[in-house]
N, C-alpha and C positions, 0 to 999 in steps of 0.2 A: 327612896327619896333622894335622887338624885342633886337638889338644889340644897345646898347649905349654910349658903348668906348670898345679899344684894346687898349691893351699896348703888347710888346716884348720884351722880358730879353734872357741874355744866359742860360746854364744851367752847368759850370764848377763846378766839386765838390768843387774845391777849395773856391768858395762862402759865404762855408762854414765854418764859423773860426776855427771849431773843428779838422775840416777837414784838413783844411793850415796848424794848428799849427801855428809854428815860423813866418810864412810866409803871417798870416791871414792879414797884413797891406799893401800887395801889393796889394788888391784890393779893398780896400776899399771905393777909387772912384765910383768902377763900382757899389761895393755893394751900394752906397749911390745914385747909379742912379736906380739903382732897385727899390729900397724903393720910390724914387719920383714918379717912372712908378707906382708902385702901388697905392701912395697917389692919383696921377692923377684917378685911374682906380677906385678908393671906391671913388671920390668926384663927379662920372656923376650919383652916390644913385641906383647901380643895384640892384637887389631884388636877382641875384646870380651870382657866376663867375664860368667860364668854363675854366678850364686850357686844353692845347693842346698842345704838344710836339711828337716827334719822337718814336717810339718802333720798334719792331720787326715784329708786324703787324698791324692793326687796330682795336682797341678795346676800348669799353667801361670799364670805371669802376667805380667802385659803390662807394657813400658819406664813405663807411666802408674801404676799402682798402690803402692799405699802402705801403710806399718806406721802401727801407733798406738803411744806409749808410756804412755797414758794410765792403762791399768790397772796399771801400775808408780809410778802417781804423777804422771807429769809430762803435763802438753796438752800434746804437741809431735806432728807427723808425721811420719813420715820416708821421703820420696820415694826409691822406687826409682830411677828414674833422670830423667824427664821432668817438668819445671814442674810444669805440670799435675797437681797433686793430681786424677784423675776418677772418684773416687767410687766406684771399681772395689774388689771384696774387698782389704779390709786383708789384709796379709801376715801368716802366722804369726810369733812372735817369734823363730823360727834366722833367717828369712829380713828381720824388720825389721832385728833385729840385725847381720846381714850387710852390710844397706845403710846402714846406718849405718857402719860399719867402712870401705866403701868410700868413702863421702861424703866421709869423714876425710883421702882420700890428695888430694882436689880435681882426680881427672883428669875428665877429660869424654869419656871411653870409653863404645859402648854399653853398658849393661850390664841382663839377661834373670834371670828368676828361675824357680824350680821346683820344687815342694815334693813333697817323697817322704810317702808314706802311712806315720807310726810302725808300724806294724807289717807292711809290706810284707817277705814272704821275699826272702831272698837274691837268689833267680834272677828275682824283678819289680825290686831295687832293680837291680842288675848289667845285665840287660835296658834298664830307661831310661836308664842310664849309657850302654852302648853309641849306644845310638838320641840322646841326647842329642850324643855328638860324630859320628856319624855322617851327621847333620842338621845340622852346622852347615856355612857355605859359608864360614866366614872363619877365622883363628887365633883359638882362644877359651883363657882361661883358665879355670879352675874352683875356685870360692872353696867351700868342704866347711863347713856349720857343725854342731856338733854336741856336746853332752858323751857327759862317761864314766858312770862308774854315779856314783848319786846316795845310796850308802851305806855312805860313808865312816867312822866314826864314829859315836856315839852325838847327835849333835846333828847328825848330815845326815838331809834331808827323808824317806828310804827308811831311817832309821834305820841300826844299824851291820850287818854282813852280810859275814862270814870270807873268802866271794868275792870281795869288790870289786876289793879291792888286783891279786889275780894278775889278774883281766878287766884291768884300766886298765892292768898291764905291757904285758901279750899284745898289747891298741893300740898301746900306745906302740912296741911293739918293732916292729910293723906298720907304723906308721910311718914310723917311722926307716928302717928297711931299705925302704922300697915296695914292698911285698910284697901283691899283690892277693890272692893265693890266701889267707893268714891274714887280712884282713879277711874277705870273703867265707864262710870258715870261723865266724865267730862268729853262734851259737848265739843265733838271735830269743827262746826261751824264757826261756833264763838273762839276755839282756839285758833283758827285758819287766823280771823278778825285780827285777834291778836298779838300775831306773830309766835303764836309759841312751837317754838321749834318739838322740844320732849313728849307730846302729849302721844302719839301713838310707843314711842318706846318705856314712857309707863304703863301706858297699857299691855306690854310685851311683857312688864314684868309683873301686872295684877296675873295674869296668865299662868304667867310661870309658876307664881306664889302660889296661886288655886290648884293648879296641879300637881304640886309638891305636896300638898296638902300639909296639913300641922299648922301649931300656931305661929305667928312673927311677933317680934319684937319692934318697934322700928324708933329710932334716935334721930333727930334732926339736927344735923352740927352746923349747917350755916342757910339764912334764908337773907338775903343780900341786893338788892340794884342799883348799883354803883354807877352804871352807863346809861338807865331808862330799861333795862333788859334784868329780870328778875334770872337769878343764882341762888340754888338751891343745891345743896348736899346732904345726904341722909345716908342712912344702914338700917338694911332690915338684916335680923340674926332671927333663930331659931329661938321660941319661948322655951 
């Protein structure tokens, strides 16, 4: 049993205080639930973590490769995990953001990334979730980045949409209880609908969870939509 905790965080540039600017104190909530999801996720003692987030398609990438946050404003890079900036594809923003989030905690764990294709079905997201701990030869954690629907309100980016609210429960409630079969259950269509970014990289991690087999625990530390874009952070631990 390979897999020995998940945690799941958003992935908002804003995250990012450099990033916010003026602004970096309106989330500082979430940011401070982030931080706990990670404390949680370095205190089950993995030997590495694997970040998992949304892209354009499904891809590996290497301890060397790197995010940019430049189109958010800021020239900065932010190395997945090795010195070595090498020039290798920039990370999607679940997965720079991710590494950034870990950067944060200063451990010096390996740590691997993987981007799930936004609109990969269920049973390819659940599939690499499996294969993903099924291939690992050490104790890995699994950092999940991902939002909720993005149509919260009349001033979020997917504008306002009567669905959102109950979809962001139905996560949340997923969540909290660790319950692979109700992620897994949600609906690629209606998530496309409404913007939510996370939906196949929880399903990467119902996956993972089913294949690791044993019970989960799971905790939900902040369930949030501040901008019309629902923020969700959890931990799933071993029962």
């Amino acid at each position: 049993m390979s897999l020995v905790a998940a945690a799941v965080c958003p992935h908002p540039p804003l995250l990012v205080p450099e990033v916010a600017g003026a602004a970096a104190g309106e989330l500082d909530d979430l940011r401070a639930s982030c931080a706990d999801a990670l404390g949680r996720l370095l205190a089950a003692e993995p030997e590495a973590l694997l970040i998992v987030g949304s892209g354009p398609t499904t891809t590996p990438y290497r301890a060397a490769d790197h995010g940019s946050l430049r189109a958010y404003g800021v020239d900065r890079s932010v190395r997945l995990w090795k010195v070595n900036c090498s020039g290798g594809p920039y990370l999607p923003l679940s997965l720079t953001i991710g590494a950034w989030l870990v950067g944060r905690t200063g451990t010096d764990l390996p740590r691997f990334a993987h981007a799930v294709a936004a609109d990969a079905s269920a049973q390819v997201s659940a599939r690499l979730g499996a294969e993903l701990v099924d291939g690992a030869e050490r104790r890995v954690a699994l950092l999940v980045m991902g939002d909720g629907s993005a149509c919260r309100g009349r001033q979020a980016p997917g504008y306002d949409d009567p669905r959102a609210e109950a979809y962001d429960d139905r996560v949340a409630t997923a969540l909290a209880d660790a319950d692979p079969d109700a992620l897994l259950d949600l609906d690629p269509g209606l998530s496309a609908e409404l913007r939510v970014a996370g939906r196949a990289p929880w399903q990467v991690l119902a996956g993972a969870a089913r294949a690791a087999g044993g019970g989960w625990r799971g905790d939900l530390l902040a369930h949030t939509a501040p901008y019309g874009v629902a923020y969700l952070v959890a931990t799933w631990e071993r029962a």
